[in-house]
SELOLO-536393 format. One record per residue (C-alpha): chain; x, y, z. Coordinates in pm, whole numbers. Example, Ala and Ser with C-alpha at 12.3 -4.5 7.8 and 13.67 -1.06 7.14 Angstrom:
// SELOLO-536393
  numar       u       v       w
      A    1230    -450     780
      A    1367    -106     714
***
This chain:
// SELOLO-536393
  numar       u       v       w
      A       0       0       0
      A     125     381     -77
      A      60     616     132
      A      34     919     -49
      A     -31    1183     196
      A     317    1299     267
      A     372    1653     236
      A     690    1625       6
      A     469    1495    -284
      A     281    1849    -277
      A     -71    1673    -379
      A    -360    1923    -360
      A    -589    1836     -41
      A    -851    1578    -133
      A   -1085    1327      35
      A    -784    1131     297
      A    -977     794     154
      A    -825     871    -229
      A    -505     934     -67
      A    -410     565     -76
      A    -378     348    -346
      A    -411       0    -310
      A    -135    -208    -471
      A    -181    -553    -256
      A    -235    -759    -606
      A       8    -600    -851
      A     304    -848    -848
      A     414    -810   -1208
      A     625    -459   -1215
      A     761    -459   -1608
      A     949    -131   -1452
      A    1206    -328   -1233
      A    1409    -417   -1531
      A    1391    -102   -1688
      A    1493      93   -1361
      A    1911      94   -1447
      A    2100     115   -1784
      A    2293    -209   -1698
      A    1936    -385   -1623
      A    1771    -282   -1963
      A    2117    -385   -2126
      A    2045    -775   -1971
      A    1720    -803   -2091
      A    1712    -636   -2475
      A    1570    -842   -2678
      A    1677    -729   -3004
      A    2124    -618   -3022
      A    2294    -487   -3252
      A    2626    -518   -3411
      A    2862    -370   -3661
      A    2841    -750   -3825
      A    2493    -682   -3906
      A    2581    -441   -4139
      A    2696    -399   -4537
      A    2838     -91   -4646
      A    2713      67   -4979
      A    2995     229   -5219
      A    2983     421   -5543
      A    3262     358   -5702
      A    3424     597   -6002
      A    3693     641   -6218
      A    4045     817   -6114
      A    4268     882   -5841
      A    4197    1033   -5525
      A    3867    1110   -5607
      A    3619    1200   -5315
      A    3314    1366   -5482
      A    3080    1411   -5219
      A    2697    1333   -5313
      A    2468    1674   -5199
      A    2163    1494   -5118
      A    2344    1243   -4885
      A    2561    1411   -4632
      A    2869    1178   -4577
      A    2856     995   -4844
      A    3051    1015   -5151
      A    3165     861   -5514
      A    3507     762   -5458
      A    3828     630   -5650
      A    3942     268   -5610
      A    4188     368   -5391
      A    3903     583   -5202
      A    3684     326   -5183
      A    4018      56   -5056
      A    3995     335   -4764
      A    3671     285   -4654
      A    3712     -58   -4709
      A    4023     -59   -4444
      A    3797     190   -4237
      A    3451     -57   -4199
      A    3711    -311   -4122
      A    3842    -153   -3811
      A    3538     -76   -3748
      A    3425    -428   -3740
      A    3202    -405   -4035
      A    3291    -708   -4235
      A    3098    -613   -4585
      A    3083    -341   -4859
      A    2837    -310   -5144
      A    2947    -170   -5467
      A    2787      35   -5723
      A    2970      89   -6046
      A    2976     474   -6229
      A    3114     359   -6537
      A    3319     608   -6789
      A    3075     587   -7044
      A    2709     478   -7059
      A    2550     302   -7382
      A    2211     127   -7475
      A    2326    -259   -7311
      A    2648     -74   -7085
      A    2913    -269   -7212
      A    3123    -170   -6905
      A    2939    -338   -6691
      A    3117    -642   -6789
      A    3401    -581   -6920
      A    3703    -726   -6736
      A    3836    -393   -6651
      A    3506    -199   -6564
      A    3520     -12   -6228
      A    3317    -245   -6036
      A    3569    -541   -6102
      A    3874    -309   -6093
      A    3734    -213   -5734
      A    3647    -612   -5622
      A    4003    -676   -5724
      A    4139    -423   -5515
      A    3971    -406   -5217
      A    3975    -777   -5180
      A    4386    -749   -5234
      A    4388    -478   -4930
      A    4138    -625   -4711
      A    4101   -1025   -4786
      A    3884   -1122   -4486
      A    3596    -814   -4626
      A    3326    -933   -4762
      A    3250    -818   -5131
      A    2883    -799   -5254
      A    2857    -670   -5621
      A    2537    -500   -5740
      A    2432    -677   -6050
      A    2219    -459   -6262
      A    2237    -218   -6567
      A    2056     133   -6469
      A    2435     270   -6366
      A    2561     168   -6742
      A    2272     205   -6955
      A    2214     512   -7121
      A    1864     512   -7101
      A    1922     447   -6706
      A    1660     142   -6747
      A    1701    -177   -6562
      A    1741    -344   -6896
      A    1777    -366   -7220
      A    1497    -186   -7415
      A    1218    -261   -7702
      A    1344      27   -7874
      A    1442      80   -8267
      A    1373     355   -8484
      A    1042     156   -8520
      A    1173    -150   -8575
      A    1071    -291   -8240
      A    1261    -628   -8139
      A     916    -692   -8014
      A     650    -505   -8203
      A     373    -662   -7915
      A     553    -468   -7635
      A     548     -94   -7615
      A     833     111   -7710
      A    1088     154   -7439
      A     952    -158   -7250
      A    1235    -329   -7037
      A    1291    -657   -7214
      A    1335    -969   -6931
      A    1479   -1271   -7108
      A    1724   -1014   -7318
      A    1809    -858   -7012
      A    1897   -1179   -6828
      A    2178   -1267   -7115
      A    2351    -920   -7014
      A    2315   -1008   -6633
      A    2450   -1364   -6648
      A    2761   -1190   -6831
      A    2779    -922   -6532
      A    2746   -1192   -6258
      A    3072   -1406   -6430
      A    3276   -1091   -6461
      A    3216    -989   -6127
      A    3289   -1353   -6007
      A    3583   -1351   -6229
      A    3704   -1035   -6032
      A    3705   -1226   -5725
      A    3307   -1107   -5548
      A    3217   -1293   -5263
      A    2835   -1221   -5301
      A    2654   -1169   -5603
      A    2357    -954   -5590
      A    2139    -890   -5906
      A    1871    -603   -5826
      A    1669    -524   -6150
      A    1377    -729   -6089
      A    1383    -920   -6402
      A    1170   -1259   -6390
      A    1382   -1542   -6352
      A    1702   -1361   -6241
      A    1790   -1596   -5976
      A    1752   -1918   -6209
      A    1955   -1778   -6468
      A    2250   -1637   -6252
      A    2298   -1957   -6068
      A    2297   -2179   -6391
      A    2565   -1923   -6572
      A    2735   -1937   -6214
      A    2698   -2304   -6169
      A    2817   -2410   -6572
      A    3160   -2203   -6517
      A    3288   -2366   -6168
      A    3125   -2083   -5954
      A    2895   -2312   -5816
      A    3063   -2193   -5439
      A    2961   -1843   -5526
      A    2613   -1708   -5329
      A    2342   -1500   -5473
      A    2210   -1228   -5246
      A    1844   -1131   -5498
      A    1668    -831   -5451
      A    1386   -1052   -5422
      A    1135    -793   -5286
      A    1219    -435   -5435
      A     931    -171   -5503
      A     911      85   -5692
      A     953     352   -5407
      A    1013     741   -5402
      A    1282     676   -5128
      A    1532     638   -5408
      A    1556     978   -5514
      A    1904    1041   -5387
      A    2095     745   -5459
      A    1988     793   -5835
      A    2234    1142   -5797
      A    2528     943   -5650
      A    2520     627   -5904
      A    2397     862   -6185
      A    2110     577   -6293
      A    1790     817   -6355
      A    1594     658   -6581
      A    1609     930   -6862
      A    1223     904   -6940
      A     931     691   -6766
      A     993     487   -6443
      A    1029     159   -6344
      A     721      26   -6248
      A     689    -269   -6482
      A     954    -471   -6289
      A     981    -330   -5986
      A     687    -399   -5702
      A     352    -184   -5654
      A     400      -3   -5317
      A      71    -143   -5198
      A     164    -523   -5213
      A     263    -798   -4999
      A     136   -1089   -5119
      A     309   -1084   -5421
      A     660   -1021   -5219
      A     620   -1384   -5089
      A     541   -1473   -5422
      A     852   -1341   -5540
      A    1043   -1487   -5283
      A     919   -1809   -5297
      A    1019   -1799   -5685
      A    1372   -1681   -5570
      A    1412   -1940   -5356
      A    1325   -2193   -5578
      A    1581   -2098   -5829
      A    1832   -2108   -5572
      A    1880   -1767   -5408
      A    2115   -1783   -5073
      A    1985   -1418   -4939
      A    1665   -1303   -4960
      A    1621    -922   -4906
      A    1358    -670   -4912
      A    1393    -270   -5040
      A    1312     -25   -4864
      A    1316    -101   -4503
      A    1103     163   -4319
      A     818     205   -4483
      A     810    -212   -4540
      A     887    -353   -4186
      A     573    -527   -4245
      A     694    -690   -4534
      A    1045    -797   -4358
      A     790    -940   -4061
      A     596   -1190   -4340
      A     900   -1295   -4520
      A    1081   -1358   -4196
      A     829   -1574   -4086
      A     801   -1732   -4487
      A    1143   -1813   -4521
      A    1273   -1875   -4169
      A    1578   -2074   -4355
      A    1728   -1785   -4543
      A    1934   -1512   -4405
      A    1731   -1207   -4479
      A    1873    -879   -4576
      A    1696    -540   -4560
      A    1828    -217   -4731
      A    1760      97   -4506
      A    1823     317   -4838
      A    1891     679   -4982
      A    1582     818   -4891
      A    1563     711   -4551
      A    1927     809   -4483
      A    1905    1180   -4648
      A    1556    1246   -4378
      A    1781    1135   -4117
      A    2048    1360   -4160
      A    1836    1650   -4310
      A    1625    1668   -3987
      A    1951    1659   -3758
      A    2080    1923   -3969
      A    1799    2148   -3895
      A    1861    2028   -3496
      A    1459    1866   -3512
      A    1579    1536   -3410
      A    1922    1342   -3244
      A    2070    1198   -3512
      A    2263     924   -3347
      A    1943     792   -3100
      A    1752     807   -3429
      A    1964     629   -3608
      A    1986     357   -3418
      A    1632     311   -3353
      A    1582     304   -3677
      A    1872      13   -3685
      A    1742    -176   -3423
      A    1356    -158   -3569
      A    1429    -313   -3861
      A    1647    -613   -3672
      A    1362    -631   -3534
      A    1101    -698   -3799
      A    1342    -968   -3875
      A    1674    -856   -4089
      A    1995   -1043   -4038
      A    2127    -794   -4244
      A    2136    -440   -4286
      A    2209    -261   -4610
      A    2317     105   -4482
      A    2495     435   -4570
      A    2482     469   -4148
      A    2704     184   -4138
      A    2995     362   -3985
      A    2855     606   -3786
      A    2638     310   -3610
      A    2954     108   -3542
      A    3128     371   -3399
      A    2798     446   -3147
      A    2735     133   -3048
      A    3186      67   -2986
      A    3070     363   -2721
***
């Protein structure tokens, strides 16, 4: 029983019977673990570590080349040798993989570069994995960066003469597109990537990658698929730092309608019948939902979950202006998405996070 008539608690007089309140039956107190920082620290049910993370990289060509990208504070297109820094960098920091993202020198209508055996992504593979053996390399595997038409694939386009005069003019063309891919995937293999990771959408992706894989003795060699990737306004600024705008329409006839989740486990369970190692789901915040259901799906698979552009640039836009605490944001954020059921954590707050949670 509390006796709440002592004078220290200032209460305003009132009947002496309302002054007590009876507590006799409450023996369940969720408070008592919450009362010190070391108790709440033994009982959190969700932790975080710099392991959970993957590092993104846009990677250019030249030498010391740090080109910061406006619309995502701290993050920039870098050099090889840039990008072998950060590399060294997420290491100490006990990060153990980067992501990379190809600007090539010159764009075209397939993006030849893409898979050539000196393009930037497989100089960059080669290097980093010479400085920093034990990191983890995950290579994007797409062609909006090379194209230049910024699409996710190769187009039905022609001067009228229409490779498939049934499709509409500019449509992305799948099984065309997956030829191009395969050729990516075994250059980036070739280079020495740990993780392959094809993000364009295209039906039968996974199927296709693993066979090319499989057929030239890269059978060893994971795929991480985009599995679940919608069409989502929260890429706006990572189409400024790997310069892949589509240069007219959008991609909404591969990638997913905002309002769907049924057809993420659908795509999933397609993915993971053609072999996919890593499932992951794009965006993160707006989809935790989604990350829930296919954690629950495909309780086998490590999942992945890529906390993107968008929802790094609000971050750091409303701790610019002082609205929010960038750092207890951040890793709420973090830690939310763990939750919902990531493994894995695509994010540009990768070394900022692993520096506040080393504190």
């Amino acid at each position: 029983m509390a006796d709440l008539s002592s004078p220290s608690l200032h209460l305003p007089a009132v009947d002496p019977a309302v002054n007590e309140v009876q507590l006799t039956s409450l023996s369940s107190r969720p408070r008592r673990l919450r009362r010190t920082p070391a108790l709440r620290a033994m009982v959190r049910e969700t932790q975080l570590h710099a392991n959970d993370f993957i590092y993104p990289l846009f990677v250019a060509h030249g030498q010391q080349v740090r080109h910061p990208i406006g619309s995502m504070p701290g993050v920039a297109q870098l050099s090889v040798d840039e990008a072998v820094v950060e590399a060294e960098r997420c290491a100490e920091l006990g990060i153990r993989s980067v992501l990379l993202f190809g600007l090539p020198a010159h764009k075209d209508p397939v993006g030849l570069e893409n898979f050539a055996d000196d393009g930037i992504v497989q100089q960059a593979t080669r290097a980093i994995k010479d400085a920093v053996p034990e990191m983890v390399v995950v290579t994007d595997v797409c062609l909006c960066e090379y194209t230049d038409h910024g699409h996710c694939g190769l187009l039905n386009f022609g001067n009228g003469n229409l490779p498939h005069p049934n499709l509409d003019e500019g449509y992305v063309l799948n099984d065309e597109t997956l030829v191009v891919l395969n050729k990516v995937a075994l250059s980036h293999a070739y280079a020495g990537a740990d993780i392959i990771a094809p993000s364009g959408m295209m039906d039968g992706m996974v199927a296709s990658l693993r066979h090319a894989l499989d057929i030239h003795d890269f059978s060893h060699l994971p795929i991480m698929s985009y599995a679940v990737k919608y069409a989502s306004s929260f890429y706006g600024p990572f189409r400024e730092a790997a310069d892949g705008a589509p240069k007219f329409g959008d991609r909404k006839t591969h990638q997913m309608d905002p309002a769907n989740v049924r057809e993420a486990l659908r795509e999933a369970a397609l993915d993971v019948q053609e072999g996919a190692d890593f499932l992951m789901v794009k965006p993160a915040l707006a989809y935790l939902d989604v990350i829930q259901r296919l954690r629950q799906q495909f309780s086998e698979l490590p999942l992945a979950a890529y906390n993107v552009s968008g929802e790094y640039a609000m971050v750091k836009a409303a701790s610019a202006q002082g609205w929010i605490d960038e750092r207890s944001t951040v890793l709420e954020i973090l830690t939310g998405i763990k939750r919902a059921g990531a493994d894995l954590i695509i994010t540009y707050h990768a070394q900022d996070a692993a520096r506040w949670l080393q504190d």
